[in-house]
Structures are given as structure tokens and as C-alpha cells.
N, C-alpha and C positions, 0 to 999 in steps of 0.2 A: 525467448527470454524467460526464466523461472525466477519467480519473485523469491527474492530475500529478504524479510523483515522484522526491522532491530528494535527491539520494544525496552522503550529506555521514560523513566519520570525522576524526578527531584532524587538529588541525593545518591544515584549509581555514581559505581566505581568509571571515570573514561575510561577509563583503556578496556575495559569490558566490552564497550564500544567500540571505539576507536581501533585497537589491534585485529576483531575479527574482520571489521568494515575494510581496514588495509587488505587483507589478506585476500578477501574476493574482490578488491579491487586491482589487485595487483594479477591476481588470475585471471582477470575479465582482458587484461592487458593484454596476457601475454597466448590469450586463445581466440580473441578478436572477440571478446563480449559473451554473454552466458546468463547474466544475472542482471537484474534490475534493482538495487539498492535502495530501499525506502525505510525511514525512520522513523514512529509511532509512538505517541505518548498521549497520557488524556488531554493533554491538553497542544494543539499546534503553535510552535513559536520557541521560545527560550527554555532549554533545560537546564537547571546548576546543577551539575555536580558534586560530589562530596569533594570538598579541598576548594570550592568558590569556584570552577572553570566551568562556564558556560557556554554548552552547545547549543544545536539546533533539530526540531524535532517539524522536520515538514510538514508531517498530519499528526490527527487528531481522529482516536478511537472514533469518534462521532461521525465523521468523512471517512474514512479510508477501508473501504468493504473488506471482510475479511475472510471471503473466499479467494479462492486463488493464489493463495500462499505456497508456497512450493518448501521453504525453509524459515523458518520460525527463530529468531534468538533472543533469547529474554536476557538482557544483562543483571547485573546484580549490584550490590549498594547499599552504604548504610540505608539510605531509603524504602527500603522491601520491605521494613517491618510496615511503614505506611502504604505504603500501593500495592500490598496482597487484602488489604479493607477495601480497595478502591471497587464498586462491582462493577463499573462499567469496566474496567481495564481486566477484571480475572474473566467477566466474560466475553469480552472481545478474545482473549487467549483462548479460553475454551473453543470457542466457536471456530476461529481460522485455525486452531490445530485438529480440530474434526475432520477437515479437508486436507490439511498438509503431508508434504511427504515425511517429512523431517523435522521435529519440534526439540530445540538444544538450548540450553539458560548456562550462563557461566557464573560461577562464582555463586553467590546468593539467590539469585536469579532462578533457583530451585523452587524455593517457596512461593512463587509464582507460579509457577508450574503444577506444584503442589493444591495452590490455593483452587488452581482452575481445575482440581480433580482429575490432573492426568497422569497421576506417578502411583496411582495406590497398586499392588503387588510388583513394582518395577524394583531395581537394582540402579541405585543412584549416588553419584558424588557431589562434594560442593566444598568450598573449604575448610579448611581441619577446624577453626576456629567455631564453625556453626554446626559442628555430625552432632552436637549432643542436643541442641537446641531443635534439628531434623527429626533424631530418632524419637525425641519427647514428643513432639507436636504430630508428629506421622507415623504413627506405631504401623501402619500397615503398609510403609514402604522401607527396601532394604538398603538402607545406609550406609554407604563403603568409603571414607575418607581416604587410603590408601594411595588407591590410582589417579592421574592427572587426570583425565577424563575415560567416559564409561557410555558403550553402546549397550542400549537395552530396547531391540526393537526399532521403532521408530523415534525413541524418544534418548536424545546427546546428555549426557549432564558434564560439567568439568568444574575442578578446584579452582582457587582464588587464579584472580587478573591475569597473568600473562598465560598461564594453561587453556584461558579461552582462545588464543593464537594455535594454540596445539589442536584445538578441537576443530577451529576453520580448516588448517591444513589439511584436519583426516575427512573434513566435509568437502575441500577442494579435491583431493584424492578421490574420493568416491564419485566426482562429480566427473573427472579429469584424467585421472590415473596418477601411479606413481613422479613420473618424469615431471610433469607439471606443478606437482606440488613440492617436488624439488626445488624447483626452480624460482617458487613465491619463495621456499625458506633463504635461497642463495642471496636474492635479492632483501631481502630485508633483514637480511643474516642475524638468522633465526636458527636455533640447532634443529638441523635438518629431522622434523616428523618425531619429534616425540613421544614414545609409545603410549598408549593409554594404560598399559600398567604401569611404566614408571610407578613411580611412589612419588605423593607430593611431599615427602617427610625427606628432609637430613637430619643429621645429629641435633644441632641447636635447637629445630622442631620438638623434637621425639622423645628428649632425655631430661628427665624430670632434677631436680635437682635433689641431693643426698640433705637429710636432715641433720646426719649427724659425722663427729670427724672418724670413725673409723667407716663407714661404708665410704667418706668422701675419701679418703683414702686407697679404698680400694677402686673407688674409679676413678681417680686421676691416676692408679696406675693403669689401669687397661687404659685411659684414653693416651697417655704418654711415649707406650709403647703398644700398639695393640698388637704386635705379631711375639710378644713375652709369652710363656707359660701364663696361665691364667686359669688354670682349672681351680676348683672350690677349694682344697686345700691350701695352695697359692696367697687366693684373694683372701680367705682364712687368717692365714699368717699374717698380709699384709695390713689387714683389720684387727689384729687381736682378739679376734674372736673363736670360738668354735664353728667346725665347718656347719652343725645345726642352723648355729644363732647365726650368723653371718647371710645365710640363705633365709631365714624367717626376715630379719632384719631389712637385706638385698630388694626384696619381693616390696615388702612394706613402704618402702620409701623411693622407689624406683618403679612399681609398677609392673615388673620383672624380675622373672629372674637371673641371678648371675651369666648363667649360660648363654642365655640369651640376649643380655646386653653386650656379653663380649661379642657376639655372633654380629648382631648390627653395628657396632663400632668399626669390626674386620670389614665388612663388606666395605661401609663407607668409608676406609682408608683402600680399598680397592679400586673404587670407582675414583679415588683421586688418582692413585697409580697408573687404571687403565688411560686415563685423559688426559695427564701429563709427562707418563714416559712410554717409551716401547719396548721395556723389559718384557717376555715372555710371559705370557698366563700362569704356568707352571714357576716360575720363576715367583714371581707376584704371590702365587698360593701360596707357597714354605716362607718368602720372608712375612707373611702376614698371620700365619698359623692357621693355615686353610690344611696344610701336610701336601693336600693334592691338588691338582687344577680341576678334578672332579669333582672335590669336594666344596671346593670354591665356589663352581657351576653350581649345583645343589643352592646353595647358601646366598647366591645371586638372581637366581630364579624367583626364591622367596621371597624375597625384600623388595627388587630392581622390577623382577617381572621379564626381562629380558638374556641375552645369554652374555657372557663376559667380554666376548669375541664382538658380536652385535654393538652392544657400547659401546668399546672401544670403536669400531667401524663407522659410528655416526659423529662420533667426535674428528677425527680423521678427516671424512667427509664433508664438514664443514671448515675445518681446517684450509683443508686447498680451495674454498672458496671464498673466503674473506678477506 
């Protein structure tokens, strides 16, 4: 039995808890036991939660030794900004992650991690909402809001609430194998394994809003049509602008440039493509103005993390079992 434990105080997000606590429970099921499930806060007894829902937190930093820890998860929460002051709690974490095999925080749950001095030169996520709030406070850890979750050594990090379900499954995987944690996603019909590059960003995320009516202009044309012509002269015209101003403008108020907004717009009407039809890759590239399925590929790599084909295959895969 290798201990699992879920380090949760006032004010975390539940499901931080709650989904990854499913997950190796659901493993534990289906491989006849493995894990021994324990829940820790300073305090033993009643947790709230953010949003009033009140768990239960068996022990208390003060009981519950923290050697022998095999897997470490620190959930995350409006509440982190007050229990990374707490010292008993940053050093109870310090201390069982000096032993552990595996030390993983979901969501906020970072700056826990951080506070206990275990992330400086690491490569870490956490949700988009707080990369800026990381990289100020922790200059000497690298900050990658991008991916859903992120190995760096012994130490898991993952993006907001339900991406810590993604980070169990690659710790049931590692613990279990593939087949296995299959089989927790089928059951709890979960999309099958999540890469950790995914991107935690869609559109709504990522796309800052146009200040003014001719750049808004020209992205409500690309987002309207995104497989249109759209190069700079294009969004130019459709702007009123010159192709200079248009691009000085573009950058200014979007954060980006043209090129590369049309570029992430494509993708993500791709990844709706690949998951709700079965047209052709090749197919999918020319109506979206990729020209090539290679180019597509390229272009999906960088954003997705993963291949178009792959995508497509995990949606699929869950498909026939829900």
C-alpha cells in the first residue's frame, strides 16, 4: 500500500480534491487496492471549501507523520494565499516531500509547493489566472501556463480544477500502465488521458478583446470565417488601415500579431473539426487555410502539443465508450 496524501485547508477549490481522490479510487477498484487514501489539513475535522461545501479532513499536520508518503497532492483554492503563511502546514509539506516519491499540487496548490521551497529552478504550471502572480513572487521558478499539467522530475504541477483529474490519470498510468488508466477515464467518462501539453487556453481564454472598430473588424472577420484569406493586406482592407498601421495597431491591442492570431483561431476551428467530424485531415487543412495537412500538423504541434491524428483518436476513443 503507498500512501497518497491530499493536503487540502479552508477555502480550496473541491474538485481539486474530490476528482483526483476519485481517480485513485477508482484505480484502487479496478487493480484490487494500491493506495491508501489519507486527507490532511492543520487542522483535523471540517474543511469549507470555497463556494460553502464542507468536507472532511481525517488528520491534522500535528498527528499524521510525514514520512512515508509515497505521493504528495496539494490542492489549490481561493485559500492558498492564507495556508502558504501557515508554517506548520509549509513545513509539514517540506518535510514528507523530502521522502516522497512524487510531490503534485493542482491548480493553486503551487504556491504551496513553492512556499515549502520545493520548485526553485523547476518548470511549473498552475492556472492561467495566477502565471503572473507565480512568476512575480517566484522569479527563480519557470512558469508555463500553457500545458494542462507538467513533469519536472519528481515534482507534478497542473492548471486549474478539472486538469488535476488529468494529472491523477498520468499518476495512475505511471503507477498501472496505460490499460488501466484507461479504464478509470471510461468509467468516469473522462476524455481518455489528456496530454500534458495540451494547452489549457481556447479562444475565449486567450483573445484579448480589440479596442478599437477597425482592428474589431478585422477579427471578427477571421473569427467568422477562419479558413478566408486573411493575410495582412486582406485584414488591411478590412480594417481601413494600411498594412503598417494595421499590424502596429493588431500587436497593440491584441497582444499579437495578425499572423498569429489567424494561426490560433485555425487551429482551434480544427480541433473542433477533428472532434466533431470525420472529414479527412487533408481535407480539414485547405477548408481551414492550413493549404496542407502538413502544415496543419506543424501548426497543431505548437499550440495542441499533440499530432491531429492523435486528437482526433482520443476523442474517438472516448466516443465508443460513453
Amino acid at each position: 500500500m503507498s500512501r497518497v496524501v491530499f493536503v487540502v485547508y479552508d477555502g480550496i477549490q473541491p474538485l481539486d480534491l474530490v476528482g483526483p481522490h476519485e481517480v485513485f479510487g477508482h484505480a484502487d477498484v479496478l487493480t484490487g487496492g494500491g493506495h491508501r487514501r489519507e486527507v490532511v489539513a492543520p487542522a483535523a475535522g471540517p474543511v469549507r471549501a470555497a463556494g460553502g461545501l464542507c468536507l472532511h479532513a481525517g488528520h491534522a499536520v500535528a498527528d499524521l507523520p510525514p514520512d512515508g508518503v509515497d505521493t504528495l497532492v496539494v490542492a489549490g483554492g481561493q485559500g492558498v494565499d492564507r495556508a502558504r503563511h501557515d508554517r506548520a502546514l509549509v513545513d509539514w509539506i517540506a518535510t514528507a516531500a523530502a521522502g516522497a516519491r512524487r510531490v503534485t499540487s493542482v491548480c493553486s496548490g503551487v504556491f504551496l509547493l513553492a512556499a515549502a521551497g520545493l520548485l526553485e529552478g523547476r518548470r511549473v504550471t498552475t492556472h492561467w489566472a495566477r502565471e503572473e502572480q507565480l512568476r512575480r513572487e517566484h522569479p527563480g521558478v519557470t512558469v508555463d501556463c500553457d500545458p494542462i499539467f507538467i513533469r519536472d522530475g519528481p515534482v507534478w504541477t497542473s492548471a486549474g480544477v478539472t486538469a488535476g483529474m488529468d494529472l491523477a490519470l498520468a499518476l495512475v498510468e505511471d503507477d498501472h500502465g496505460r490499460e488501466v488508466a484507461h479504464s478509470v477515464a471510461r468509467e468516469l467518462v473522462l476524455f481518455l488521458r489528456r496530454p500534458g501539453s495540451q494547452s489549457q487556453f481556447s479562444v475565449p481564454l486567450w483573445q484579448a478583446r480589440p479596442a478599437t472598430d477597425p482592428i474589431r473588424e478585422a477579427v471578427a472577420a477571421v473569427n467568422a470565417a477562419p479558413g478566408a484569406r486573411h493575410g495582412i493586406p486582406d485584414l488591411a482592407a478590412r480594417a481601413g488601415l494600411s498594412t503598417r498601421h494595421l499590424q502596429r495597431r493588431f500587436t497593440a491591442e491584441l497582444g499579437l500579431p495578425p499572423g498569429a492570431y489567424v494561426e490560433r483561431v485555425r487551429v482551434e476551428a480544427a480541433r473542433r473539426a477533428l472532434a466533431e467530424a470525420d472529414d479527412p485531415v487533408e481535407a480539414i487543412a485547405r477548408r481551414l487555410g492550413f493549404g496542407s495537412a502538413e502544415t496543419l500538423r506543424r501548426a497543431f504541434h505548437r499550440h495542441v502539443g499533440v499530432a491531429p491524428s492523435d486528437y482526433r483518436e482520443r476523442f474517438r476513443a472516448l466516443g465508443e465508450h460513453t
